[in-house]
C-alpha positions as MATLAB code, in Angstrom:
seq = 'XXXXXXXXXXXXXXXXXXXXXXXXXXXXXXXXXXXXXXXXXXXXXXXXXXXXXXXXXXXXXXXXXXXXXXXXXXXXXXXXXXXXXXXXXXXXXXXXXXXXXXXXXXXXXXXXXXXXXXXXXXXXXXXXXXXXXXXXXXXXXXXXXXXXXXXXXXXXXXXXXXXXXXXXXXXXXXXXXXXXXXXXXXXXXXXXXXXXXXXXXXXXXXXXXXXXXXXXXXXXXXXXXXXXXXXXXXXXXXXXXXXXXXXXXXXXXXXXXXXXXXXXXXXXXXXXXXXXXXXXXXXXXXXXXXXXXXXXXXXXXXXXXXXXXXXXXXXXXXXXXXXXXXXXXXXXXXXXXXXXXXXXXXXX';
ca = [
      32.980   -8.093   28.812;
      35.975   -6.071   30.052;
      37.668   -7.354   32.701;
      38.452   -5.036   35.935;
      41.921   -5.177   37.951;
      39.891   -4.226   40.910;
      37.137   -5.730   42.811;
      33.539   -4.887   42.664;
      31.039   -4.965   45.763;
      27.904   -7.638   44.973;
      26.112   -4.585   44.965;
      27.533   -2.677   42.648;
      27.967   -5.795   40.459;
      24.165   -6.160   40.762;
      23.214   -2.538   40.315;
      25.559   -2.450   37.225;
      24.278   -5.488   35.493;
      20.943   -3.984   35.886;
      21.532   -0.872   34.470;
      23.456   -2.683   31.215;
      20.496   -4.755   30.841;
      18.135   -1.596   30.778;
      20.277   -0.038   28.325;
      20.632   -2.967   26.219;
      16.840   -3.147   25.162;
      16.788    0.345   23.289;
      20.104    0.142   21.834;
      19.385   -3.573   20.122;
      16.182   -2.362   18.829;
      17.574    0.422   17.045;
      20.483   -1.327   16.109;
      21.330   -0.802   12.737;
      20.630   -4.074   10.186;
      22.836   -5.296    7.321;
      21.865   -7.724    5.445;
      24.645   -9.607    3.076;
      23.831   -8.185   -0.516;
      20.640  -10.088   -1.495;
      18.145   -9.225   -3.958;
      14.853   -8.611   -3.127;
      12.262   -8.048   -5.476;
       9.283   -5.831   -4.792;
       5.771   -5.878   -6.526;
       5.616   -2.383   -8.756;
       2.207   -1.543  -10.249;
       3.110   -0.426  -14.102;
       1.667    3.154  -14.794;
       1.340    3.541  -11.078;
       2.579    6.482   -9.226;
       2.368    5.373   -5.830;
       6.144    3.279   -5.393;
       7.792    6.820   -3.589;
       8.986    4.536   -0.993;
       9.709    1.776   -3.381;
      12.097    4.284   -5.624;
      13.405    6.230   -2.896;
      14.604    3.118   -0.953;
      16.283    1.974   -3.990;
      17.587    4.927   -5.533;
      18.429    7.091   -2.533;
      20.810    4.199   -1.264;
      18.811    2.671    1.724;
      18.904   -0.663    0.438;
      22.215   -0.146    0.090;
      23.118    0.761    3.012;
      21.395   -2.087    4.958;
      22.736   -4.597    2.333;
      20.358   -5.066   -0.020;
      19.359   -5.031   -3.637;
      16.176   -4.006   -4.020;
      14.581   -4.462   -7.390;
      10.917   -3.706   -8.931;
       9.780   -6.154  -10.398;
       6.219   -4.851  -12.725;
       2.898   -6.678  -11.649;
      -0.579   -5.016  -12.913;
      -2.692   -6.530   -9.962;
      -2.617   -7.438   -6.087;
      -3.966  -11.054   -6.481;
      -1.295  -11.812   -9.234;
       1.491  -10.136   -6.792;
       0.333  -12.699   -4.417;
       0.682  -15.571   -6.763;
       4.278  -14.176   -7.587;
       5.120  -14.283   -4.324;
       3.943  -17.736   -3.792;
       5.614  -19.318   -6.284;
       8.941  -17.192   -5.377;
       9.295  -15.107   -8.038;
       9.264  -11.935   -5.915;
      10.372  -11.306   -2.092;
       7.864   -8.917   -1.510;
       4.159   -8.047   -2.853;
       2.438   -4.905   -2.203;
      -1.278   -4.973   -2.339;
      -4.432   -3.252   -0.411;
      -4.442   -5.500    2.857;
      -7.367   -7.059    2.291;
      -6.372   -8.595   -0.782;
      -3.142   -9.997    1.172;
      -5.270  -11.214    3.568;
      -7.734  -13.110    1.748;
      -4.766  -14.741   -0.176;
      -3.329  -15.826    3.952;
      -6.822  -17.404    4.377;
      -6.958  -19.320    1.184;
      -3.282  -20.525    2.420;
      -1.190  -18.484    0.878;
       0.823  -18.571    4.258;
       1.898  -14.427    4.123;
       2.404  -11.902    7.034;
       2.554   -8.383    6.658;
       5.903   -6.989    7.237;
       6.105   -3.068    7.042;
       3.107   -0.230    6.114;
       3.049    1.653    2.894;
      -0.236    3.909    2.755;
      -1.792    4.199    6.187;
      -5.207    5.649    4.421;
      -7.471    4.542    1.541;
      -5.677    5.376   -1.834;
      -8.725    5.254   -3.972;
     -11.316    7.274   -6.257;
     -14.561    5.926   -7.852;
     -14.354    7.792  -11.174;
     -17.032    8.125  -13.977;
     -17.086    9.208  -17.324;
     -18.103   13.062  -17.755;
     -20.608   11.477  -20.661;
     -22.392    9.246  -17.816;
     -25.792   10.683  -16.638;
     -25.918   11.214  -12.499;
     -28.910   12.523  -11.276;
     -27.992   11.711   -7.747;
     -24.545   13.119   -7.793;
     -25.357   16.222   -5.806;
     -27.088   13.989   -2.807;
     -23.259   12.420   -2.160;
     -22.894    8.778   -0.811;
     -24.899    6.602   -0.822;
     -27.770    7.644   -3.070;
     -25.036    8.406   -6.026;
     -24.359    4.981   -6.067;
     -27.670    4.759   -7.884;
     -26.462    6.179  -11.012;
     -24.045    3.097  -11.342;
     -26.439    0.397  -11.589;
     -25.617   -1.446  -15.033;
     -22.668    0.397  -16.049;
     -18.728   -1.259  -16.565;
     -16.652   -0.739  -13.812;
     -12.806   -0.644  -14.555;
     -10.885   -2.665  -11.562;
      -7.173   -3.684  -11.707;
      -7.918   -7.182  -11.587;
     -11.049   -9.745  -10.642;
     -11.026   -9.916   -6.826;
      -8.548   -7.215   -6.051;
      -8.322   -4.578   -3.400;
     -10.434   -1.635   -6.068;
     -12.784   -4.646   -6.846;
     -13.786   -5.308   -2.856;
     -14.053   -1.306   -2.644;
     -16.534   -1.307   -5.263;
     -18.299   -3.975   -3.729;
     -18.506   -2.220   -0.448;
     -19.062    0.779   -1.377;
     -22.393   -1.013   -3.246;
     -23.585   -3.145   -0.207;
     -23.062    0.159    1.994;
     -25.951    1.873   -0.404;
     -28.424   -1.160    0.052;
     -27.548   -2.644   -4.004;
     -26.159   -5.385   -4.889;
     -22.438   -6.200   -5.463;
     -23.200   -6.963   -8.208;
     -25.275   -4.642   -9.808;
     -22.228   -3.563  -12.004;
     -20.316   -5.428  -14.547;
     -16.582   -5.283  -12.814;
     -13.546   -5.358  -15.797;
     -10.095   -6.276  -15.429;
      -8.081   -3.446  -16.802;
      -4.991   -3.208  -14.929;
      -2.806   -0.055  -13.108;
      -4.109    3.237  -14.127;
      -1.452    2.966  -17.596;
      -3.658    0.548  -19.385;
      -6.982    1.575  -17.337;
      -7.145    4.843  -18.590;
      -6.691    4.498  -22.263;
      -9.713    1.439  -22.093;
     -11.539    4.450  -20.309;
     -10.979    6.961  -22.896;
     -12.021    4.229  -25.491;
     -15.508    3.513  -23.768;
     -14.811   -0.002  -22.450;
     -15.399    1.225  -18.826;
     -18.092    3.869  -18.100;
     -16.057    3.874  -14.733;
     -13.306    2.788  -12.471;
     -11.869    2.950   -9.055;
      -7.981    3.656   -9.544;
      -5.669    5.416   -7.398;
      -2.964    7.945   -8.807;
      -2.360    9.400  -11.326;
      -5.700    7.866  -12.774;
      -8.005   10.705  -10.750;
      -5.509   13.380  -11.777;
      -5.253   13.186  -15.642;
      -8.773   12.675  -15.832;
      -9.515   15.784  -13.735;
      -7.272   17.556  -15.834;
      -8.411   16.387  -19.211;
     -11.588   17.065  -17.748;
     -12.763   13.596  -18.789;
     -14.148   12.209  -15.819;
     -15.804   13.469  -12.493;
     -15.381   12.029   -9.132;
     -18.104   10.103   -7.841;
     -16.914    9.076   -4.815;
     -13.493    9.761   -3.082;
     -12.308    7.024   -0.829;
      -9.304    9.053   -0.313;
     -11.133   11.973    0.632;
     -12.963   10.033    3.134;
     -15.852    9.579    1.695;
     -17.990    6.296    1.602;
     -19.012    4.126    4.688;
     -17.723    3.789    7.885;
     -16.747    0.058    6.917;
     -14.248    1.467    4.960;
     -13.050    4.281    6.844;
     -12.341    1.524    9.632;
      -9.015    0.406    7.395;
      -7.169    3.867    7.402;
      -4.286    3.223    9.520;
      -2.980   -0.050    7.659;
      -4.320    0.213    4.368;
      -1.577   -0.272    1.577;
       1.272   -2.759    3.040;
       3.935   -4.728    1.686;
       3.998   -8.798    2.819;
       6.655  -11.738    2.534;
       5.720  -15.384    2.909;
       5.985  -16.344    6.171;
       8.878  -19.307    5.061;
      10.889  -16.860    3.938;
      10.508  -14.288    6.938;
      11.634  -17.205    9.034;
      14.504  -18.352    7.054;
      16.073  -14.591    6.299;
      14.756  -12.522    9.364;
      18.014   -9.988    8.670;
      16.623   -9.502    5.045;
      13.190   -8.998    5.983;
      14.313   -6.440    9.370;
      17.114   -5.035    6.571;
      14.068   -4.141    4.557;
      11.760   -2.757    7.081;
      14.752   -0.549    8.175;
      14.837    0.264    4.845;
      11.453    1.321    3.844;
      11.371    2.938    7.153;
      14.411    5.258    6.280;
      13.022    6.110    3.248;
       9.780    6.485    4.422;
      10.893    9.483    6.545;
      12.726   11.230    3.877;
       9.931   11.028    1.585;
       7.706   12.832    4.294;
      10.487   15.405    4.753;
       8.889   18.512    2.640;
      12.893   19.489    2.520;
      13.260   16.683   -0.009;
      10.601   17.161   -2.426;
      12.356   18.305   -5.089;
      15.443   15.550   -5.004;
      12.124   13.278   -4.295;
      10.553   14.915   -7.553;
      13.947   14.227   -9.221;
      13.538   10.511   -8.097;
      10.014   10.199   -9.338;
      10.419   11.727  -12.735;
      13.235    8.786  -13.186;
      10.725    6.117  -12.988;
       7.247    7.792  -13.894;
       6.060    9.839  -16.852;
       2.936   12.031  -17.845;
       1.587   12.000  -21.521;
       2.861   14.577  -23.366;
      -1.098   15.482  -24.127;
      -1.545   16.369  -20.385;
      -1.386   20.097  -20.197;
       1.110   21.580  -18.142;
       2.721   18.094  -17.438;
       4.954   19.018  -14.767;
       2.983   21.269  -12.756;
       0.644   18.176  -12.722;
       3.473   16.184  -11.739;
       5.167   18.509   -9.017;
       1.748   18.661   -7.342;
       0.919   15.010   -7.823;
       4.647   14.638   -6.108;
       3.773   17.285   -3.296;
       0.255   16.205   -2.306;
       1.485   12.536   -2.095;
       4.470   12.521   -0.118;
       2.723   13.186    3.025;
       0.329   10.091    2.829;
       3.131    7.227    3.140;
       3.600    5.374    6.648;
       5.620    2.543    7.718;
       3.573    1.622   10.588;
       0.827   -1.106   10.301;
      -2.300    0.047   12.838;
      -3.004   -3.525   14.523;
      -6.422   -2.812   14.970;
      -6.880   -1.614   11.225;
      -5.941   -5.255   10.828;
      -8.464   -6.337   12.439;
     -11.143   -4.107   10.801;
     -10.039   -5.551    8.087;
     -11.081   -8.803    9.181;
     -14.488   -7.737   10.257;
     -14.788   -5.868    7.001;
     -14.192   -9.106    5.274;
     -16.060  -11.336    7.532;
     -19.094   -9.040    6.682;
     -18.736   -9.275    3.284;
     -18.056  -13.062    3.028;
     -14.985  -13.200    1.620;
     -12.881  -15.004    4.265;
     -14.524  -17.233    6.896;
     -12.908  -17.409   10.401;
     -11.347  -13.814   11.785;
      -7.817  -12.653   10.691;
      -5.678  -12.335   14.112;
      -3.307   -9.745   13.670;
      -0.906  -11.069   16.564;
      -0.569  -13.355   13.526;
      -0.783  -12.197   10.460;
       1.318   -9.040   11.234;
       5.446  -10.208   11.628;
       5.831   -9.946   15.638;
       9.025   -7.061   14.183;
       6.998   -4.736   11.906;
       6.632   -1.188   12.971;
];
């Protein structure tokens, strides 16, 4: 503190202090975090489109500036990002929340740490060659037309698994009344769909996209339209989210708030429509279309447009808890999820 050559009233001492103390809440929490040049490395799905944040934050220079190195590290599924991040061979996973958080109840001790995609990111999508005789009566009867076919999911148990599942149990079937197939990110699901391993899958971008535009595939039921039951409409708000193991929140807290600040940052310029063509610039550095997609970059430049606006820092608290509900309901995790918890007590 600065110290005065004259003498101040106890009142005005007291009114002052009170009045620094006030001002001192705002001005810490927005205080700027630098970090001291560690690498963190982030779960990227391969053949994915859906890292804008991820790229952005890297490329644009808001790691940088908060004194970090960010670096993707490729991972096909959500459950195997967890593992990763359990053993310590990544800082940061990125999965569907639900997936994170029935890793946290098995004891993979996790907490999520900053939003990615507030709303569902996925689309149930079935070969053009499939019969549906229900398709025009919409969800749930469609779900009908799926009974016995191969559905195409990133991994056993992931997040596009549990969708599938839900979307099943919200029609009155069973689970399992589909054969589910590990086929990773939409850059290896797609060419096992082409080849007639999967009748189906439920993918997110640019899986719905090229198949729409190679007319291969139709849409059975878009999640990210908002289609599907209200059990899964519950989760938009915190859907997509990126989580650290709680150790190593505790031990680096100016990494982890470095990070957030980050993502944040670049979060906001990816939202910006003034950016989207340096933010097409970024994209086309790290993501291509098949040269046998017609009109590539149109595709692309809309893909890049029509995505931008659907990324979100903020993690909905009471999304969290849907998704414990959701998963209680199911049976897939036992005792309910607090998110008080299972949230970091600093993420937006």
């Amino acid at each position: 503190m600065v110290n005065l050559s004259f003498r101040l009233s106890a009142r005005f001492f007291a009114v002052a202090a009170v009045a620094t103390a006030l001002a001192a809440g705002p001005v810490s929490a927005a205080e700027k975090i630098i970090a001291n040049g560690e690498i963190v490395r982030i779960q990227e799905y391969p053949g994915a489109i859906l890292h804008f944040t991820h790229w952005v934050a890297a490329d644009k220079g808001f790691c940088k500036a908060h004194g970090l190195t960010c670096q993707m590290v490729q991972i096909p599924s959500g459950p195997v990002g967890l593992q990763a991040l359990a053993a310590g061979s990544i800082e940061v996973s990125f999965a569907s929340t639900e997936v994170t958080m029935q890793a946290a109840s098995r004891g993979n001790d996790v907490q999520l740490i900053v939003g990615h995609s507030p709303a569902n990111i996925y689309v149930l999508s079935v070969h053009k060659e499939v019969p549906l005789p229900n398709k025009a009566k919409g969800y749930p009867a469609v779900m009908q037309d799926l009974k016995g076919l191969k559905v195409g999911v990133t991994a056993r148990g992931s997040g596009t698994e549990l969708q599938v599942r839900a979307l099943l149990t919200g029609a009155g079937l069973s689970a399992d009344s589909v054969t589910y197939v590990g086929v990773g990110s939409p850059g290896t699901a797609y060419p096992s769909f082409l080849a007639g391993q999967i009748d189906a899958a439920m993918m997110f971008e640019p899986f719905a996209t090229i198949c729409r535009v190679q007319k291969t595939c139709t849409d059975l039921v878009n999640l990210e339209a908002g289609e599907g039951p209200r059990s899964i409409s519950s989760l938009n708000g915190a859907f997509e989210t990126f989580a650290a193991r709680r150790d190593y929140i505790n031990a680096n807290p100016k990494v982890i708030g470095a990070f957030i600040q980050a993502i944040e940052e670049a979060t906001a310029w990816v939202n910006d429509p003034a950016n989207s063509d340096a933010l097409l610039e970024v994209v086309k550095a790290h993501f291509k279309l098949g040269a046998d997609i017609p009109g590539a970059d149109a595709v692309l430049r809309e893909l890049v447009r029509s995505s931008a606006p659907k990324y979100g820092a903020k993690i909905d608290r009471k999304a969290v808890k849907a998704f414990s509900d959701y998963l209680i309901e199911g049976g897939l995790i036992t005792k309910p999820v607090d998110p008080s918890t299972f949230v970091y007590a600093k993420a937006p």
